[in-house]
C-alpha positions in Angstrom: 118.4 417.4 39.7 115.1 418.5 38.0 113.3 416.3 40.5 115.3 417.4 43.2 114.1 421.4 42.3 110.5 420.7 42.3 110.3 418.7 45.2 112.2 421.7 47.2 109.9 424.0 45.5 107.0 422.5 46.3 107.9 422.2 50.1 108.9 425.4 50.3 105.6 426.9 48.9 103.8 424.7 50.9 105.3 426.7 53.9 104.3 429.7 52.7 101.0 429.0 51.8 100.4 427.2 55.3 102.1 430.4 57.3 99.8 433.1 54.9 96.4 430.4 55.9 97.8 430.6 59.4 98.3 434.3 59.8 96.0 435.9 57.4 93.3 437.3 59.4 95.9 438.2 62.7 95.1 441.7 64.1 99.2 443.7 63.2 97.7 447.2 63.6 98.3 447.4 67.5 102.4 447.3 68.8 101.5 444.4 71.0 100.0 442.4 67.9 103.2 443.1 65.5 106.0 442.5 67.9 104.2 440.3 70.7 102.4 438.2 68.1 99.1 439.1 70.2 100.4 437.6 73.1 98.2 434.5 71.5 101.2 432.3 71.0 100.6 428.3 72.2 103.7 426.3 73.8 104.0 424.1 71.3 104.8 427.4 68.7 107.1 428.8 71.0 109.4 426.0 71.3 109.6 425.2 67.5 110.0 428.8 67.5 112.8 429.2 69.8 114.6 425.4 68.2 114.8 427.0 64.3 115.9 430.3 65.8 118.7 428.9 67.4 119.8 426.2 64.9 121.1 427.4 61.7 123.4 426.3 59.2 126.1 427.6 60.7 125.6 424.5 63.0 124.2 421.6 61.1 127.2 422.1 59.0 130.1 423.3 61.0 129.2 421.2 64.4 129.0 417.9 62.2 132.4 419.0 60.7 133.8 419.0 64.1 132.6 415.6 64.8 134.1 413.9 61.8 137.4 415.8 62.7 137.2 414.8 66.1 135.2 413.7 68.8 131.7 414.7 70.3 133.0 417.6 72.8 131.9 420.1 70.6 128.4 419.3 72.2 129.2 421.4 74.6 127.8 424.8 73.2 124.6 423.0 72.4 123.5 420.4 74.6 124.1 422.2 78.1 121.9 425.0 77.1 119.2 423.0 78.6 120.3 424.7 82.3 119.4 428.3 81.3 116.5 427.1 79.6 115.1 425.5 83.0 115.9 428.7 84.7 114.4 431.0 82.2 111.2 429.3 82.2 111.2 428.6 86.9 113.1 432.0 87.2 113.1 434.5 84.3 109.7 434.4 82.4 107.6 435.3 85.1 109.5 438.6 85.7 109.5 439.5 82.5 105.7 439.2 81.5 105.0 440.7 84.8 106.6 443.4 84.3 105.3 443.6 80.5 108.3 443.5 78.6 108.3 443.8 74.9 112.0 443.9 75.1 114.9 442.3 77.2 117.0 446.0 77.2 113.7 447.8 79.0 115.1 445.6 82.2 117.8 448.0 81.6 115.8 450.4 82.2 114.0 449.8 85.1 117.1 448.1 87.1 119.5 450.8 86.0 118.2 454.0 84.2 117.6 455.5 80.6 120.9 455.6 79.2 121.8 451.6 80.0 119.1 450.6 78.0 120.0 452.9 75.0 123.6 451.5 75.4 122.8 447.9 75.2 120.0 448.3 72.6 122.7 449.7 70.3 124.9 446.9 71.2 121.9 444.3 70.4 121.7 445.7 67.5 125.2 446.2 65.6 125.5 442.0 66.9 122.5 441.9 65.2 122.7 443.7 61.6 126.5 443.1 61.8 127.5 440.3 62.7 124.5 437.3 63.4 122.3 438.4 60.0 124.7 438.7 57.5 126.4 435.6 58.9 123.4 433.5 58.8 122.5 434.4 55.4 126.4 433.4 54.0 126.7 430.5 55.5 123.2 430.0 54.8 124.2 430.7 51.0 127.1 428.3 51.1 125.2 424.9 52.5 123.0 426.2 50.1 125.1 426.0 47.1 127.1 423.4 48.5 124.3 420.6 48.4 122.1 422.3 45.2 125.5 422.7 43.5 124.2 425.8 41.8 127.5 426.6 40.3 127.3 423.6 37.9 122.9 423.7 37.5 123.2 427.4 36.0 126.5 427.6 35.1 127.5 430.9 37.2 130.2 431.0 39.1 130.6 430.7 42.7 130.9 434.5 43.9 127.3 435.1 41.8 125.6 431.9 43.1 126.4 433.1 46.9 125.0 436.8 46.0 121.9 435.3 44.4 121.0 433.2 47.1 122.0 435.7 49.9 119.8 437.9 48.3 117.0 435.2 47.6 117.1 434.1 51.1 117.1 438.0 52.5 114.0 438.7 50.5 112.1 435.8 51.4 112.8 435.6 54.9 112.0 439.8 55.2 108.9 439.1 53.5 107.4 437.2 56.6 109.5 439.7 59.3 108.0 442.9 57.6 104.5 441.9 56.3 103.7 439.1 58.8 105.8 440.3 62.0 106.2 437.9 65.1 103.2 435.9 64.4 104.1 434.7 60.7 107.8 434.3 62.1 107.0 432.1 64.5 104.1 430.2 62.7 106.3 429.1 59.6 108.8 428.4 62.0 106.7 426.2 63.9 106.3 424.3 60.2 110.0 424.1 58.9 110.7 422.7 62.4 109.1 419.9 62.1 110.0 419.3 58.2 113.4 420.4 59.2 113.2 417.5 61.9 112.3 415.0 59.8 114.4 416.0 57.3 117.6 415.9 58.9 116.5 412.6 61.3 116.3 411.0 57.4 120.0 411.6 56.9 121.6 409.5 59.9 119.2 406.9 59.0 120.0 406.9 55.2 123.5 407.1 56.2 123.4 404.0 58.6 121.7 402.3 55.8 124.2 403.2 53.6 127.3 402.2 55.8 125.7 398.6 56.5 125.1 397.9 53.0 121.8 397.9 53.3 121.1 397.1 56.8 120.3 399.7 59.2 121.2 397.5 62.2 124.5 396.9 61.2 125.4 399.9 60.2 124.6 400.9 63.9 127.2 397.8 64.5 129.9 399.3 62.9 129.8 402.9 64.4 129.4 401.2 68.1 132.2 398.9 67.7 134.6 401.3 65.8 136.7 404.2 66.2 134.3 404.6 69.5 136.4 407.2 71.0 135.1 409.6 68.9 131.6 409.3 71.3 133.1 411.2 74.0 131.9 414.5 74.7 134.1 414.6 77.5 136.9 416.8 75.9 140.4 416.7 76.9 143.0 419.7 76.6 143.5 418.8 72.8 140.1 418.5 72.0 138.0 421.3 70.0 136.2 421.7 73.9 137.8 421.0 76.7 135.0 420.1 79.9 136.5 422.6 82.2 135.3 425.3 79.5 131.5 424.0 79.8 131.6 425.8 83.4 133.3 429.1 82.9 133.0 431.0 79.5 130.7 428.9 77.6 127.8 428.6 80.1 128.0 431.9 80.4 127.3 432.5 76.5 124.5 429.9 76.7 123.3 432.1 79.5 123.6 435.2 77.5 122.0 433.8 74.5 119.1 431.7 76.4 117.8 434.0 78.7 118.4 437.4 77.5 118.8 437.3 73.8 115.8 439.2 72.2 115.5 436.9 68.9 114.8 434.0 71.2 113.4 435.4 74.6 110.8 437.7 72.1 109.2 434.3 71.4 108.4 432.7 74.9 107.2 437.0 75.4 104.7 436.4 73.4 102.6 433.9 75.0 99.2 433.7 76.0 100.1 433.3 79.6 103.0 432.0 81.5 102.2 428.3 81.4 102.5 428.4 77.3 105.6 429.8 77.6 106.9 427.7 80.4 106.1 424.6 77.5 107.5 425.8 74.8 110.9 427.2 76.3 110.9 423.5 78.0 110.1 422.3 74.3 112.9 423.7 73.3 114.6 421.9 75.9 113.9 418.6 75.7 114.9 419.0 71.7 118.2 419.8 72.8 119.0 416.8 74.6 118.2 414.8 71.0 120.9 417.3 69.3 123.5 415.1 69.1 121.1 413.0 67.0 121.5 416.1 64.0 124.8 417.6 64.7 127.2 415.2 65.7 125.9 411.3 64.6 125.9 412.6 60.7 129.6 414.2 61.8 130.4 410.4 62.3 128.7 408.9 59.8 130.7 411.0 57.4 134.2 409.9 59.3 133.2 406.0 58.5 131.5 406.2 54.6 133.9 409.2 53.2 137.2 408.3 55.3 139.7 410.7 56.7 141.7 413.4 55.3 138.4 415.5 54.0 139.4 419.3 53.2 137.7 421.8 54.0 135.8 419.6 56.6 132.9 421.2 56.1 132.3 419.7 53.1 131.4 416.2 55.3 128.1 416.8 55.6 127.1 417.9 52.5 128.8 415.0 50.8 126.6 412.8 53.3 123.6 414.5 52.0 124.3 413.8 48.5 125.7 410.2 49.3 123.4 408.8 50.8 119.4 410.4 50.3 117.8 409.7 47.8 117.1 412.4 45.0 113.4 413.2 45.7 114.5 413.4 49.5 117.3 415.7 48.7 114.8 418.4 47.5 113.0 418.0 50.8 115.8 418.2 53.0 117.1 421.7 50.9 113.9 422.9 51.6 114.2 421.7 55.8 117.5 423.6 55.4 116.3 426.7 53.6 113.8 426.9 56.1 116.2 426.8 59.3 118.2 429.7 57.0 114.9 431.4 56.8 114.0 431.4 60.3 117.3 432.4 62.0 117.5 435.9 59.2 113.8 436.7 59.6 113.9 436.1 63.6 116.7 438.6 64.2 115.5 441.0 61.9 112.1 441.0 63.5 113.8 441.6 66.6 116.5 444.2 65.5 113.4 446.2 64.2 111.2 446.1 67.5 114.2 446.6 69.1 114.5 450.0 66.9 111.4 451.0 67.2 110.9 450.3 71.1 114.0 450.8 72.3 116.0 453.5 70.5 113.0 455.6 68.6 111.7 457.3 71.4 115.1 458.8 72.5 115.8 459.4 68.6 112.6 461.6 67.9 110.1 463.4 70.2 107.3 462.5 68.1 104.8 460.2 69.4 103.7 457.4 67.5 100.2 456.3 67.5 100.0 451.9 67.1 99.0 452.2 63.0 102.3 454.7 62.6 104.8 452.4 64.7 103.7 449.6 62.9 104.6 451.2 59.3 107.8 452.6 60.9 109.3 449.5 61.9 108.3 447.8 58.3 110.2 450.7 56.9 113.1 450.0 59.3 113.0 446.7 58.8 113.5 446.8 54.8 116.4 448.7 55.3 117.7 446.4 57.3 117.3 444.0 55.4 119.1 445.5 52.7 122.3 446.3 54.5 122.3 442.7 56.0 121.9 441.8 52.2 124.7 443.8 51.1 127.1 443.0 53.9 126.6 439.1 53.5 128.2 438.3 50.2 131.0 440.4 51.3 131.9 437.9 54.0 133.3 435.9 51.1 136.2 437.7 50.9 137.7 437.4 54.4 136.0 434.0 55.2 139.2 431.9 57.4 137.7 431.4 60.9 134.5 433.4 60.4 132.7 430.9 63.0 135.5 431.6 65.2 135.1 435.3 64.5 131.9 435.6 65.2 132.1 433.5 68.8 135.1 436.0 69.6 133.0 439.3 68.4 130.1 438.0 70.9 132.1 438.5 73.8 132.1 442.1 73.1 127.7 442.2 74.0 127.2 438.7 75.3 129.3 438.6 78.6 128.4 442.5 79.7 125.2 441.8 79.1 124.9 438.7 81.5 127.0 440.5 84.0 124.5 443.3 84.1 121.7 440.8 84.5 123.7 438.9 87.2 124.1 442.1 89.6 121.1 443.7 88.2 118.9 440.6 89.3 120.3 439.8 92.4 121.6 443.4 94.1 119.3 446.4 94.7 121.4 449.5 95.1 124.5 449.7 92.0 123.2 452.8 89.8 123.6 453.1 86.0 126.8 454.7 86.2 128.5 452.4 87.8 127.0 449.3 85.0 128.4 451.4 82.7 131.7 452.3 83.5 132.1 448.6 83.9 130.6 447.6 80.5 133.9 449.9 79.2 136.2 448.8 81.1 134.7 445.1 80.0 135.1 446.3 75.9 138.5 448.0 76.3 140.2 444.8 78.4 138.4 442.5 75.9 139.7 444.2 72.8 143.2 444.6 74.1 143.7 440.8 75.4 141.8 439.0 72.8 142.4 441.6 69.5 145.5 443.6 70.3 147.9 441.3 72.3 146.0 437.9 71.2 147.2 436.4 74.6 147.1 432.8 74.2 144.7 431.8 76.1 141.3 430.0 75.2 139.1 432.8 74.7 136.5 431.1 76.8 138.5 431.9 79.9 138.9 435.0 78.9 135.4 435.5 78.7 135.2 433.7 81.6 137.7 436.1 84.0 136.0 439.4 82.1 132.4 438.3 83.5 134.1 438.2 87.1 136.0 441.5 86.9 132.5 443.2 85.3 130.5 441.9 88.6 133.5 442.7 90.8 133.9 446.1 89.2 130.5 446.9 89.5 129.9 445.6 93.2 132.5 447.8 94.0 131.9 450.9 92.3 128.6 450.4 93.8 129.6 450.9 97.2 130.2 454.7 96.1 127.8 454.8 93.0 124.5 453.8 94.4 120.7 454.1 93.2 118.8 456.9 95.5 116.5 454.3 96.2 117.3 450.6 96.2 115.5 449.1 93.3 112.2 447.4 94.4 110.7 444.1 92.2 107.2 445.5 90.2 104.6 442.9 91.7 101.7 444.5 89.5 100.9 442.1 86.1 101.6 444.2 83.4 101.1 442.2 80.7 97.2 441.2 81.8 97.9 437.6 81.3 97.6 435.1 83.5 100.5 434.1 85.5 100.0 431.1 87.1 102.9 428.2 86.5 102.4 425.6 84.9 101.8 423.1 87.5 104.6 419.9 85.7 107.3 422.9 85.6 109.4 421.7 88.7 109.2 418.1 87.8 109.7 418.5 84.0 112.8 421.1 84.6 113.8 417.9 87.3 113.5 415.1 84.3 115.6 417.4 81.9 118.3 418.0 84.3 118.5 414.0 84.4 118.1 413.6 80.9 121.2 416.0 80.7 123.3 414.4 83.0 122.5 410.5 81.6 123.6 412.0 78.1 126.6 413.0 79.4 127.5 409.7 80.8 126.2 408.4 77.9 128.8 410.0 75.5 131.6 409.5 78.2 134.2 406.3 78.4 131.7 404.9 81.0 129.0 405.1 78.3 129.4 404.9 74.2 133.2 405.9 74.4 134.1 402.3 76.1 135.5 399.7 73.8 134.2 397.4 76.7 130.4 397.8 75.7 129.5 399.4 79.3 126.7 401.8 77.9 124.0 399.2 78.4 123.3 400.4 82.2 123.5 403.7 81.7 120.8 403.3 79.4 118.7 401.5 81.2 119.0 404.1 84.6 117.8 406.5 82.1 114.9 405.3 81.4 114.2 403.9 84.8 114.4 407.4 86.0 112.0 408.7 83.3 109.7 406.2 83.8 109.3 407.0 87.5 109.4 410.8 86.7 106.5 410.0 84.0 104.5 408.2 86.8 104.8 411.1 89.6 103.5 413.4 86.8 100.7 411.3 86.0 99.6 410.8 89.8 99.9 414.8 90.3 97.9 415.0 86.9 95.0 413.1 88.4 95.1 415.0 91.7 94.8 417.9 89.5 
């Protein structure tokens, strides 16, 4: 255990020493250098950015629970995300650094009026402080525990061991939100990305090791010739996700949280110019389709080396961890994991704070701010938050039973309104404010009754699903008597003073992706890895048949270019 501590010390350290090296002589005195990171952020930091954001332990533990529970359906709120990813960096980006966005909610403001964006900034943020933060840093706190086993190490018990390392993450992670802003976020994300990558590659291979006794190769024998039907990611009715949900509710969420989510969109906001962020939201993509490879193999493993009948699941992939890596690795893989922890509580506290200070401040106070004064404002606001998302986290221990559920059912309160608005707001000219508004009510009173009140039984999904029509119906026809004075016009000007020219791979990148999608699919399907009858052979091989072809058109256009 000793060896285990120092190795997840040193790691750990080493991040903050490389972030602090990185960072250190960064301009944060201006608003566009502590929220925008500069606009001086490369594609390559923006996706591993955007990747450690996103994942959290929330998912490395509770996705690979699913998969030893069941099959690999649960993919469904991860892989597809790769769609709204493609159209945020063809479609999306470009508006927004045009139009010199520091935050998603000032399209609010422009499309609708004043009051919209004040609306859905407050929404933003109670998800935020409420709900996303202190969730993160509990679950963070229980993998945490779970796999250091702090309970036994110091001999406290379990309620202390959660508040300590709520609060150790919290003050950590604030430290690089409130002294570093988006630049020394997004820089030590960029490094526990990778270790994070390597890290938690190591445990499927350990594990595969492990199951063959030895050999790596026929440990991959025994999970391809075994209990295969617990490949598909094709879910049926019974299943944790059935397909027909992947369509309707949830690609709406992955909408909601892709392409107009501020803790991730902020990132790709801060580039240099639009082909840097076109990489790194594509980056981000691209990781996605290897996923599976982190949340839902180790799932398996865990089914075949610890056997059925685990309870609580969730203990599956801990107990993998401490199965099969070796000690000095398991220091280095608590530190990969402390680092994803890290990176999803300082990334939406960085953004609850400019979302404060850019959003809501103005309307709160008439005082002007000079750069120097906003800057110390929002590190003020952001140690407070910090504390109340501190405080509320331990808390969570005491009504824990479906919290992941909880949570996914709370979004639907901000995340479905929010796309709705979008939706009409991107693609009609003339519904006012009032109108969005009245339907964003309408949208939390029906959504409160059904899901909350009356607890239809439905799959919330469709619920979610239905809502986002009857907000855009509502809204469309509302907008017939509530219009804009003038229809909204597009601003052509560049804001931002960056260039804007796309990067010239996007279209055949965002083409190879959409493939690479679609092959994985089949791939994890009963034509593919789900077939007792060994068909996944072709599949395989048209995959990388079309890749190689795709690889060759971008070469040629490369030396045109």
């Amino acid at each position: 255990m000793l060896l285990t501590i120092i190795s997840f010390l040193l790691v750990t350290g080493g991040v903050a020493w490389l972030s602090w090296q990185k960072t250190k002589n960064d301009d944060l005195s201006t608003s566009k250098g502590y929220f925008l990171a500069g606009r001086g952020l490369s594609g390559f930091v923006i996706g591993c950015s955007m990747i450690l954001t996103s994942l959290s332990t929330e998912q490395i533990i509770g996705v690979n629970a699913n998969s030893y529970l069941g099959n690999f359906s649960i993919i469904a709120w991860t892989v597809p995300t790769v769609i709204p990813l493609c159209f945020l960096a063809l479609y999306l980006l470009p508006k927004y650094i045009r139009n010199g966005y520091t935050t998603i909610p000032e399209f609010f403001e422009n499309r609708f009026d004043r009051q919209t964006r004040l609306i859905m900034s407050g929404l933003f943020l109670v998800f935020y402080l409420f709900i996303v933060i202190p969730t993160a840093l509990y679950t963070g706190a229980i993998a945490f525990n779970k796999i250091f086993n702090l309970e036994t190490t110091f001999g406290i018990s379990y309620a202390e061991s959660i508040v300590y390392t709520v609060m150790a993450i919290g003050v950590v992670g604030a430290a690089y939100a409130i002294f570093g802003g988006l630049k020394a976020v997004a820089v030590s994300d960029t490094i526990n990305a990778v270790i994070l990558v390597i890290g938690a590659i190591l445990v499927p291979i350990f594990g595969l090791i492990y199951l063959g006794k030895g050999s790596f190769m026929e440990g991959v024998h025994i999970i391809g010739t075994t209990h295969v039907e617990k490949f598909n990611a094709i879910g049926s009715a019974t299943d944790a996700v059935p397909w027909p949900t992947i369509f309707t509710g949830i690609m709406l969420v992955h909408f909601f949280y892709w392409t107009t989510n501020q803790a991730i969109v902020q990132r790709a906001l801060g580039a240099k110019d639009l082909k840097s962020g076109q990489k790194g939201i594509l980056i981000a993509a691209l990781f996605l389709l290897l996923l599976p490879l982190i949340l839902n193999v180790p799932g398996l493993l865990s089914f075949h080396i610890i056997g059925e009948g685990l309870n609580p699941i969730d203990l599956s992939y801990p107990e993998l961890v401490n199965r099969v890596l070796p000690t000095v690795l398991q220091g280095f893989f608590v530190a990969a994991l402390f680092g994803a922890i890290l990176s999803t509580f300082n990334s939406f506290l960085n953004s609850a704070a400019t979302i404060y200070c850019k959003d809501l401040l103005p309307s709160i106070t008439k005082k002007t701010f000079e750069d120097k004064e906003l800057i110390v404002y929002a590190k003020k606001v952001s140690t407070v938050m910090a504390i109340v998302t501190i405080i509320i986290g331990p808390l969570l221990m005491f009504g824990t039973d479906g919290i992941f559920l909880i949570t996914k059912r709370f979004a639907g309160f901000v995340n479905i309104p929010i796309v709705a608005l979008f939706a009409v707001g991107l693609f009609n000219k003339t519904v006012s404010g009032l109108a969005a508004r009245i339907a964003l009510l309408l949208h939390i009173v029906l959504y409160f009754l059904i899901v909350w009140v009356f607890n239809v039984k439905i799959n919330f999904v469709y619920v979610m699903a239905a809502l986002f029509v009857f907000d855009v119906a509502v809204m469309l026809i509302l907008g017939i008597f509530l219009r804009r004075d003038t229809p909204y016009q597009d601003n052509t000007e560049n804001k931002s003073n960056v260039d804007l020219s796309n990067w010239e791979y996007v279209n055949v990148t965002v083409a190879s992706l959409i493939l690479g999608l679609l092959s994985l699919y089949a791939l994890l399907s009963p034509i593919g890895l789900a077939s007792p009858e060994g068909k996944p052979l072709w599949i395989i091989c048209g995959y990388v048949i079309i890749q190689a072809i795709l690889l060759i058109v971008v070469g040629k256009n490369k030396q045109k270019a």
